[in-house]
C-alpha positions in Angstrom: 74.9 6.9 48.3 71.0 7.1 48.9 69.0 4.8 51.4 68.7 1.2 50.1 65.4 0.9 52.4 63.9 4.4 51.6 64.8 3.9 48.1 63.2 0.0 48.0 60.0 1.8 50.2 59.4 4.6 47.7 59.6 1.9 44.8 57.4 -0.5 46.0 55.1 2.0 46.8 54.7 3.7 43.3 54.3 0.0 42.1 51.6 -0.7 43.7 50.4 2.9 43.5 50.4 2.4 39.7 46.9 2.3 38.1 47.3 0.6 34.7 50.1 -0.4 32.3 51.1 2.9 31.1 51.9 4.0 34.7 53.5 0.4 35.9 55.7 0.8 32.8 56.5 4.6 33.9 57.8 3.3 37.3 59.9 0.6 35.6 61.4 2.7 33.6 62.2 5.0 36.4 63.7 2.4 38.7 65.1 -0.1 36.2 65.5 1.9 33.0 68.7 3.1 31.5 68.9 6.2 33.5 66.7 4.5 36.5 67.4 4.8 40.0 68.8 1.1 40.7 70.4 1.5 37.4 72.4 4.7 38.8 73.3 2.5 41.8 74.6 -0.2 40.0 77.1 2.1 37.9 78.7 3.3 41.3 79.7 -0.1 41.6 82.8 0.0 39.0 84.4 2.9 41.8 83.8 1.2 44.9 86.9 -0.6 46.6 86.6 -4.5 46.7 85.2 -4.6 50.3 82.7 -1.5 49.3 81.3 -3.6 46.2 81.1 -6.8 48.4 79.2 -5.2 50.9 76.7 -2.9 48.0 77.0 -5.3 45.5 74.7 -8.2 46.8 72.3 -5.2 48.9 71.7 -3.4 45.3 71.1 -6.4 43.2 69.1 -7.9 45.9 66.7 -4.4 45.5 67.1 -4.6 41.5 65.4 -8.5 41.8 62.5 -7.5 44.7 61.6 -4.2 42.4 61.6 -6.4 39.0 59.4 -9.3 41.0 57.0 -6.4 42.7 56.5 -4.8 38.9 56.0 -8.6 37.1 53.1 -9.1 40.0 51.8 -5.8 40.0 51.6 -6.6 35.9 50.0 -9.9 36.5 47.4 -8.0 38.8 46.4 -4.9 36.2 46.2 -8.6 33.7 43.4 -9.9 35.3 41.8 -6.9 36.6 41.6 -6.0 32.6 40.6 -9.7 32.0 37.7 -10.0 34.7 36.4 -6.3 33.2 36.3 -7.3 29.9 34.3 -10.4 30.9 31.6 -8.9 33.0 31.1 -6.5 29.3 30.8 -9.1 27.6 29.0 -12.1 29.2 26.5 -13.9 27.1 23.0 -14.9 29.4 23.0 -18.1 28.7 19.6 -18.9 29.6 18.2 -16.9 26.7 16.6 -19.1 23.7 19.2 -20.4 21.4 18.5 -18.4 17.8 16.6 -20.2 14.7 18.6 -21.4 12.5 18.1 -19.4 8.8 16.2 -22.0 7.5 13.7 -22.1 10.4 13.3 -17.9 9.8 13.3 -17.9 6.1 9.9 -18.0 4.5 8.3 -18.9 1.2 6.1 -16.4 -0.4 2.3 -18.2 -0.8 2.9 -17.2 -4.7 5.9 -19.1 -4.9 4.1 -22.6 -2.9 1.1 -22.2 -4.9 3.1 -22.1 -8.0 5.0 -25.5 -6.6 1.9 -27.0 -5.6 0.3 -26.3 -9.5 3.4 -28.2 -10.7 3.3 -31.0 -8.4 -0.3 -31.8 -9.4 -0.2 -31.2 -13.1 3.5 -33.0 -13.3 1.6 -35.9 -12.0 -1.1 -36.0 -14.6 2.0 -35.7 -17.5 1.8 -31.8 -18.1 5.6 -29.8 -18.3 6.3 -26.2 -17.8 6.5 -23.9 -20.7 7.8 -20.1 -19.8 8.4 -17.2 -22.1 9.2 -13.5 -21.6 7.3 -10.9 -19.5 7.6 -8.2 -22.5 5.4 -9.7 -25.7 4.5 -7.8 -28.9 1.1 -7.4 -30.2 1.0 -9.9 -32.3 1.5 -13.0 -29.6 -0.8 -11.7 -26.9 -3.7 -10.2 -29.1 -3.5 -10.9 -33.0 -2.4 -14.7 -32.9 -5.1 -14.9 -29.8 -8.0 -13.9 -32.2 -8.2 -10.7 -30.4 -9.7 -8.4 -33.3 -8.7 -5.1 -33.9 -10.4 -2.2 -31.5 -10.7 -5.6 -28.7 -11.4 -3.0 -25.8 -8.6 -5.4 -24.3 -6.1 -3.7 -26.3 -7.1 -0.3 -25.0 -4.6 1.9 -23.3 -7.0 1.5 -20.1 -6.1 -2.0 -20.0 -2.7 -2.9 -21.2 0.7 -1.1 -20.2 2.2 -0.2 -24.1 5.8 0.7 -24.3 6.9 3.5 -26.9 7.0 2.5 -30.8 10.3 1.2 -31.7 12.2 1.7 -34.9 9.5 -0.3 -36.9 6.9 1.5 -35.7 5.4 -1.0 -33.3 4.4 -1.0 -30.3 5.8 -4.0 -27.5 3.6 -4.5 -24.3 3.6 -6.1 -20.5 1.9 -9.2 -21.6 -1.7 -8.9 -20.3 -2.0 -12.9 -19.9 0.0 -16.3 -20.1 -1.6 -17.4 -23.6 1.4 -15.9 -25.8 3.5 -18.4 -24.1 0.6 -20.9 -25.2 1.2 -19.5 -29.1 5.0 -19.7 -28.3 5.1 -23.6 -27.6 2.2 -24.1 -30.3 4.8 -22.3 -33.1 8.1 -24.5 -31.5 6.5 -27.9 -30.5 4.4 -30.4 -32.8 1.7 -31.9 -31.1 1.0 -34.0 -28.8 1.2 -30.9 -26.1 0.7 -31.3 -22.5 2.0 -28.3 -20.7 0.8 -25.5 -18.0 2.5 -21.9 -18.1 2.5 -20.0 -14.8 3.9 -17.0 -14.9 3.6 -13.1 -14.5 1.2 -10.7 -16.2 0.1 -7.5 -16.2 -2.9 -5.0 -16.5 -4.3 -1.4 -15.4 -6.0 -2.0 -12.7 -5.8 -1.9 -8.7 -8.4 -2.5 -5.6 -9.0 -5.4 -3.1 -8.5 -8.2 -5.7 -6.5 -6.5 -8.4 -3.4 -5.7 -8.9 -1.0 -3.7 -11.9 1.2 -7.2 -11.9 -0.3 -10.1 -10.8 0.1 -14.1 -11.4 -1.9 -16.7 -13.9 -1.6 -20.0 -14.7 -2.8 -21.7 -18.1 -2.7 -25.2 -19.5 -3.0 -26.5 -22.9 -3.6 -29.7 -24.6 -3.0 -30.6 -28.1 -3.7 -33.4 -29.8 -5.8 -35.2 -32.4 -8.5 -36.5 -30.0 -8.7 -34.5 -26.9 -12.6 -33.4 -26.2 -14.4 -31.2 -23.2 -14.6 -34.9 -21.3 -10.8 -34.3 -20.6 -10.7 -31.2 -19.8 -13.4 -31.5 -17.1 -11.9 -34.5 -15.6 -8.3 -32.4 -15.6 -9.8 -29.7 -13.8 -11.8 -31.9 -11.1 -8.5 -33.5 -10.3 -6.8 -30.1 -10.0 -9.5 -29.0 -8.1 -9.8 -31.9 -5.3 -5.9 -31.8 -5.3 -5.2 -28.2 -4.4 -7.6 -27.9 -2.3 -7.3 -31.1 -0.9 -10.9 -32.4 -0.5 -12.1 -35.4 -1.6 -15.3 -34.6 -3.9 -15.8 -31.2 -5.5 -18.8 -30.3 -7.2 -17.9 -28.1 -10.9 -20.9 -26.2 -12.8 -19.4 -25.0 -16.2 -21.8 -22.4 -18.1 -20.9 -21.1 -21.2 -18.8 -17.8 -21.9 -16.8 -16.0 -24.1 -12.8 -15.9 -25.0 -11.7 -14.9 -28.2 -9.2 -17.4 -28.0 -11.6 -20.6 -27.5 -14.7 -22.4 -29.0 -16.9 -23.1 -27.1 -15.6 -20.9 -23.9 -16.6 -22.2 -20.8 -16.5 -20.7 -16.8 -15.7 -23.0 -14.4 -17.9 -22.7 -10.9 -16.9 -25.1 -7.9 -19.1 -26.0 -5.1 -18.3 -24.5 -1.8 -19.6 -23.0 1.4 -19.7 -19.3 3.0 -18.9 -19.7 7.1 -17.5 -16.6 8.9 -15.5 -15.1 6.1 -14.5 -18.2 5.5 -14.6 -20.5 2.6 -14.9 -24.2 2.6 -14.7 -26.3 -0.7 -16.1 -29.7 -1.4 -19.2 -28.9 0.7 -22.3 -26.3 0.9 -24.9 -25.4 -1.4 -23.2 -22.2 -2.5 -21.2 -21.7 -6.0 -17.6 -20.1 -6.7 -16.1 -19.4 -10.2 -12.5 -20.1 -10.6 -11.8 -19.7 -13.7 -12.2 -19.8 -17.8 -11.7 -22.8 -19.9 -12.5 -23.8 -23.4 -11.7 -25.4 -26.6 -9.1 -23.8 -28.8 -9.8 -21.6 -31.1 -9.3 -23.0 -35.1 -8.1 -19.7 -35.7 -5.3 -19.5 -33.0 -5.0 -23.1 -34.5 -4.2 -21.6 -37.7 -2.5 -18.5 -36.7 0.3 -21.4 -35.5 0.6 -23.3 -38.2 -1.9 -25.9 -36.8 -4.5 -27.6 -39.0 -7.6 -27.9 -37.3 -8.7 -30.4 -39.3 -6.4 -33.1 -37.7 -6.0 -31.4 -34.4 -7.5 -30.2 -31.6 -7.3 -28.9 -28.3 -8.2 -27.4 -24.9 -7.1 -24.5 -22.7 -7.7 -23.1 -19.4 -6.5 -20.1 -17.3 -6.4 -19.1 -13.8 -5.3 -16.2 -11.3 -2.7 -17.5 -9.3 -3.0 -14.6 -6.6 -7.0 -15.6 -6.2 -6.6 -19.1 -5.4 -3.9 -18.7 -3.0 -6.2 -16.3 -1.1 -9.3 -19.1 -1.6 -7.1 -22.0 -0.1 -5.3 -20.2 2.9 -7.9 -17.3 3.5 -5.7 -14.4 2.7 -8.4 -11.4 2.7 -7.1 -8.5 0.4 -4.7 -9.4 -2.6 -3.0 -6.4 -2.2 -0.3 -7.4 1.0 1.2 -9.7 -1.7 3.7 -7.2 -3.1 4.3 -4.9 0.0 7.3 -6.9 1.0 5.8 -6.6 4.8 7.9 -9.4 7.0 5.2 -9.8 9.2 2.7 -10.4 7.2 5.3 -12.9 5.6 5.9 -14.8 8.7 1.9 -15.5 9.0 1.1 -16.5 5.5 4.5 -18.1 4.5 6.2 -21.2 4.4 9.4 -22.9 5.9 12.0 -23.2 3.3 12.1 -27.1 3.6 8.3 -27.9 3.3 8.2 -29.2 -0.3 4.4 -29.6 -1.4 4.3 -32.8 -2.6 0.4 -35.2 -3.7 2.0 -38.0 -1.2 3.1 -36.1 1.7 -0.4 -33.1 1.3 0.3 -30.0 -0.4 0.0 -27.7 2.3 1.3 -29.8 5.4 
């Protein structure tokens, strides 16, 4: 019969010897397994005499229960060696800044406050949003406009024509708001009170323009609105957005097919270090165009201009974003660059509102 206390020696030390799980389960199997050392020993038992398996019986099982102690510690040992490993990969410093939440990273495009801040004022004087589709047809954004035929405006230069259709005709990137403006005036009997902002588009690039860019327009009808209405509307607007208390407003007269008398709109401001201040200065700034409506758009939608009348106005949204929060080129607007949307944009949760300040 082998040595009991070589046997036990050679055990313990191959247990201890044994690197990871795979090998401590190698040397169990090997001493404790089915054909394992102490397992052999223990078979011998069944042949030994009475006093033989008295004396071997206790001295084996006593070896069986030291070796299956000496592997449960040695398992317990390769356990927390893995554990403590595993931790020092993957400890968190916990004196690094805690992350923003989403809404603290998130930011609103200046198109998209500006266009909120329009609504908030004009909402509070009584106007509603009117929208219509980005793809017009002749008719709406030139013809019904008293756009005559060979307007250089319907040149190819200036307006993005898709291919004739089965009729023949041509459908077009809307170079302006005003068909939405012929849209309302065809589904809606007067009195109308509403602004349209919305995307248009035109041939043209640099500094200040862009192929798609962003206008707002408003339009009143009624039977007794006048130019004294339309002026005070725009002053409001004006001391509103940019959030000064007086603002001086020079209109001269212009030319729009689609108003009589046309009108540009100039508002006092002043020229400091490539920057612009409003509401101050002796300098001048046009904004935008303005007018009475046309009585032939009147007619064109079913309107007599006999018993009604009205005004309209229209403005790049783009250019006054870059006027109130001095954005210098026009063109960083559409290049999606995340940096330059972290500087110019807005938190998520900052609502413009006239009580709490547009822009705080």
């Amino acid at each position: 019969m082998p040595d009991i206390t070589q046997l036990e020696t050679e055990l313990t030390a191959a247990v201890a010897k044994a690197g990871d799980e795979a090998a401590l389960e190698a040397v169990r199997v090997a001493a404790l397994g089915k054909n394992g050392s102490i397992s052999a020993l223990l078979k011998t038992l069944g042949a030994m005499t009475p006093d033989e398996r008295k004396q071997q019986g206790p001295a084996i099982n006593g070896l069986k229960d030291r070796i299956s102690a000496a592997i449960a510690a040695r398992r317990d040992e390769l356990a927390a060696a893995a554990l403590n490993a595993r931790l020092s990969s993957e400890t968190v410093d916990v004196t690094l800044p805690a992350r923003d939440a989403p809404a603290e990273l998130g930011r609103i495009h200046p198109i998209s406050q500006v266009i909120d801040e329009l609504t908030a004022i004009f909402a509070d004087m009584g106007f509603a949003v009117a929208e219509g589709p980005d793809i017009e047809t002749d008719d709406y954004n030139f013809t019904k406009l008293n756009f005559p035929e060979g307007h250089p405006a319907r040149d190819m230069h200036d307006t993005f024509y898709f291919p004739p259709g089965p009729d023949g005709k041509r459908k077009l990137l809307r170079t302006h708001t005003s068909p939405v403006q012929v849209r309302t005036m065809l589904s809606q009997k007067p009195p109308i009170r509403v602004i349209i902002p919305g995307r248009t588009y035109r041939s043209d690039s640099d500094q200040t323009h862009t192929p798609m860019f962003h206008q707002v327009e408003g339009l009143v009808i009624d039977k007794s609105s006048h130019l004294g209405h339309l002026k005070w509307i725009l002053e409001e607007f004006c001391k509103a957005f940019f959030e000064v208390n007086h603002v001086k407003m020079r209109f001269r007269p212009s030319f729009f097919p689609f108003t009589e008398p046309s009108l540009e709109v100039d508002i006092q401001c002043k020229r400091d270090k490539n920057e612009v201040r409003f509401g101050e200065g002796d300098d001048w700034m046009e904004i935008l165009g303005c007018g009475m409506v046309h009585p032939n758009v009147l007619r064109n939608c079913g309107l007599d201009p006999d018993t009604v009348q009205g005004f309209a106005w229209g403005m790049g949204i783009d250019r006054i974003a870059m006027l109130k929060y001095g954005m210098p080129d026009l063109r960083p607007f559409f290049e999606a660059d995340v940096r330059w949307l972290n500087h110019y944009g807005f938190r998520p949760l900052d609502f413009p509102t006239l009580a709490g300040g547009l822009s705080a």
